[in-house]
ZAZA-370303 format. One record per residue: x, y, z of N, C-alpha, C in turn; residue in three letters. Coordinates in steps of 0.2 Angstrom, whole numbers. Layout:
residues N
<atom <X Y Z> <X Y Z> <X Y Z> Ala>
...
//
This chain:
residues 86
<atom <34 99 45> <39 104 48> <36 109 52> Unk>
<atom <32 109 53> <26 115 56> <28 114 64> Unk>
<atom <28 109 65> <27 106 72> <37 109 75> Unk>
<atom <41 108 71> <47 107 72> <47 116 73> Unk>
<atom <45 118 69> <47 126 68> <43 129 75> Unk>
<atom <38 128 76> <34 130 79> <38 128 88> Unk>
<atom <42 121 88> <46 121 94> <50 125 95> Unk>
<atom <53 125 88> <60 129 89> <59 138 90> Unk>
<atom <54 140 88> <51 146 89> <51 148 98> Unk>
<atom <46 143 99> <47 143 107> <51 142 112> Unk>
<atom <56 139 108> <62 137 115> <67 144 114> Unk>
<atom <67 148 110> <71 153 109> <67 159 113> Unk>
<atom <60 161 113> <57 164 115> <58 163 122> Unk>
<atom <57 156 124> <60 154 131> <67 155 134> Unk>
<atom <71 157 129> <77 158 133> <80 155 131> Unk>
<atom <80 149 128> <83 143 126> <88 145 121> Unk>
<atom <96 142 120> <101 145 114> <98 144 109> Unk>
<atom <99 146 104> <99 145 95> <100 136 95> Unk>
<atom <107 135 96> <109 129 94> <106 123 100> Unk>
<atom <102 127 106> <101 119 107> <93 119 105> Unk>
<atom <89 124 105> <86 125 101> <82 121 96> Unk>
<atom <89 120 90> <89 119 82> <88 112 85> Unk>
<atom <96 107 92> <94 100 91> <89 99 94> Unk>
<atom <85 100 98> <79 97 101> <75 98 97> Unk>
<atom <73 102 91> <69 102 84> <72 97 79> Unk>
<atom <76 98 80> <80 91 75> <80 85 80> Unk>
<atom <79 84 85> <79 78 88> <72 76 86> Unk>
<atom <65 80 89> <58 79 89> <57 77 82> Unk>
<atom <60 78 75> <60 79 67> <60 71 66> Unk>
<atom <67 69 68> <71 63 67> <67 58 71> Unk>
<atom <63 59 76> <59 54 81> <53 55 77> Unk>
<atom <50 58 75> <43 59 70> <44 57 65> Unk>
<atom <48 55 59> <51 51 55> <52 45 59> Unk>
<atom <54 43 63> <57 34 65> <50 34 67> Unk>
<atom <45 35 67> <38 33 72> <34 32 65> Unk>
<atom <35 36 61> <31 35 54> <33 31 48> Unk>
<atom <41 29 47> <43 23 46> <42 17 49> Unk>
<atom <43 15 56> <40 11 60> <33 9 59> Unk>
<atom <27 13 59> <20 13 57> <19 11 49> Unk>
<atom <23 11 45> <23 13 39> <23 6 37> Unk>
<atom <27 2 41> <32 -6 38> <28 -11 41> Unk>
<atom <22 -8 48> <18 -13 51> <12 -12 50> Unk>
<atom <10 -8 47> <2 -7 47> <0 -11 38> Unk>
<atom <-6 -14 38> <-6 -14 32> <-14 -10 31> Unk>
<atom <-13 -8 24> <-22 -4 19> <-27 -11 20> Unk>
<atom <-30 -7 19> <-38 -11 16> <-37 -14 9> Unk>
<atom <-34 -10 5> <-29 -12 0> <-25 -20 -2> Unk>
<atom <-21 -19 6> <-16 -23 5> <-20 -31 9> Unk>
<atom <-28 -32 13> <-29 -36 16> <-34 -38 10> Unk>
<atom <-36 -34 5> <-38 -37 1> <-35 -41 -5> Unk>
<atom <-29 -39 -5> <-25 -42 -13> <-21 -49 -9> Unk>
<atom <-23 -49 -1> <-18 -54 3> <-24 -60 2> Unk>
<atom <-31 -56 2> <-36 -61 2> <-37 -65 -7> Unk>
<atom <-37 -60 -10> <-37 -64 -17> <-32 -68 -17> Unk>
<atom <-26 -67 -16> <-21 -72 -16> <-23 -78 -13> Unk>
<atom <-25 -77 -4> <-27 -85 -2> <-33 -89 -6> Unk>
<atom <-37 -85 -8> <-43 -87 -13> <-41 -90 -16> Unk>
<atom <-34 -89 -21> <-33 -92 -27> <-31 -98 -26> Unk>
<atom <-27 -98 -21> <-21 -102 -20> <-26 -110 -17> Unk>
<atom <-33 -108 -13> <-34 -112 -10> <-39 -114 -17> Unk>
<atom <-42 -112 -21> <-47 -114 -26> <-42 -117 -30> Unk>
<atom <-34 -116 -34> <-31 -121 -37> <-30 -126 -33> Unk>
<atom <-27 -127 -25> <-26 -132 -22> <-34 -139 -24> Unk>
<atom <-40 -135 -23> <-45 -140 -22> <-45 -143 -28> Unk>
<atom <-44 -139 -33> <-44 -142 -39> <-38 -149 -43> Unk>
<atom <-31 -147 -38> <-26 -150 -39> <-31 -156 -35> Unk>
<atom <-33 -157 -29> <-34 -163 -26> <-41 -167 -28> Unk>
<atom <-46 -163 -31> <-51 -167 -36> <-47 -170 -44> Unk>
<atom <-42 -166 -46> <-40 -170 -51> <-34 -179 -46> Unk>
<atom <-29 -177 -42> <-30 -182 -38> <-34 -189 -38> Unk>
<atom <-39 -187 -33> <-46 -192 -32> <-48 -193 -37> Unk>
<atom <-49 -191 -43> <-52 -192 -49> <-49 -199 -53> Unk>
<atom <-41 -198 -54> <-35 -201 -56> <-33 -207 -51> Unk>
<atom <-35 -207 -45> <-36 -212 -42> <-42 -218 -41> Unk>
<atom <-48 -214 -42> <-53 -218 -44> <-51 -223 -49> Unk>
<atom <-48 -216 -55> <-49 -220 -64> <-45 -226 -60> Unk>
<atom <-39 -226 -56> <-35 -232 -57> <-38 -237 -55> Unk>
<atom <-43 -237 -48> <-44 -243 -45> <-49 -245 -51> Unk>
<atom <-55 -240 -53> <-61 -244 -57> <-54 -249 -64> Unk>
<atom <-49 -246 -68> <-47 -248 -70> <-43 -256 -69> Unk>
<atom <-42 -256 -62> <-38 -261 -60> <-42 -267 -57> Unk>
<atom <-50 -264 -56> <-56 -267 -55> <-57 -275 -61> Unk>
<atom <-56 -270 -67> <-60 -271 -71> <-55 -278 -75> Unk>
<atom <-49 -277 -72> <-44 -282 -76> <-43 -286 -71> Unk>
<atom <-43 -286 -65> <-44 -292 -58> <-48 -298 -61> Unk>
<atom <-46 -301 -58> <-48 -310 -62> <-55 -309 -56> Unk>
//
């Protein structure tokens, strides 16, 4: 609010009325909030690109794992179907 007050200080020194004043620090307030919720919703932490990496990690070491048990269970059937072929 320093920045808002600090405007508002100066446009009234400048001559400027009370009330337009007040909206042009309350306009500058409300644009400094929208830029810092907008920044807020796209930026991501260090934080957040590491728990997005453990999660790919996970996701791709269970998949290997789903697909060697797979080929594994696919093996067993042919040797199995090997083994009973005339």
């Amino acid at each position: 609010m320093q920045i808002e007050s600090e405007l508002y200080s100066a446009l009234l020194d400048a001559g400027v009325s009370k009330e337009k004043a007040e909206r042009v620090a309350d306009a500058l307030s409300k644009s400094i909030d929208q830029r810092y919720e907008a920044h807020s919703t796209m930026l991501a932490t260090k934080s957040d690109i590491e728990a997005l990496r453990a999660d790919v990690f996970k996701a791709l070491t269970d998949q290997t794992w789903k697909l060697a048990g797979i080929v594994l269970a696919g093996m067993a059937f042919v040797v199995a179907a090997l083994r009973f072929a005339p």
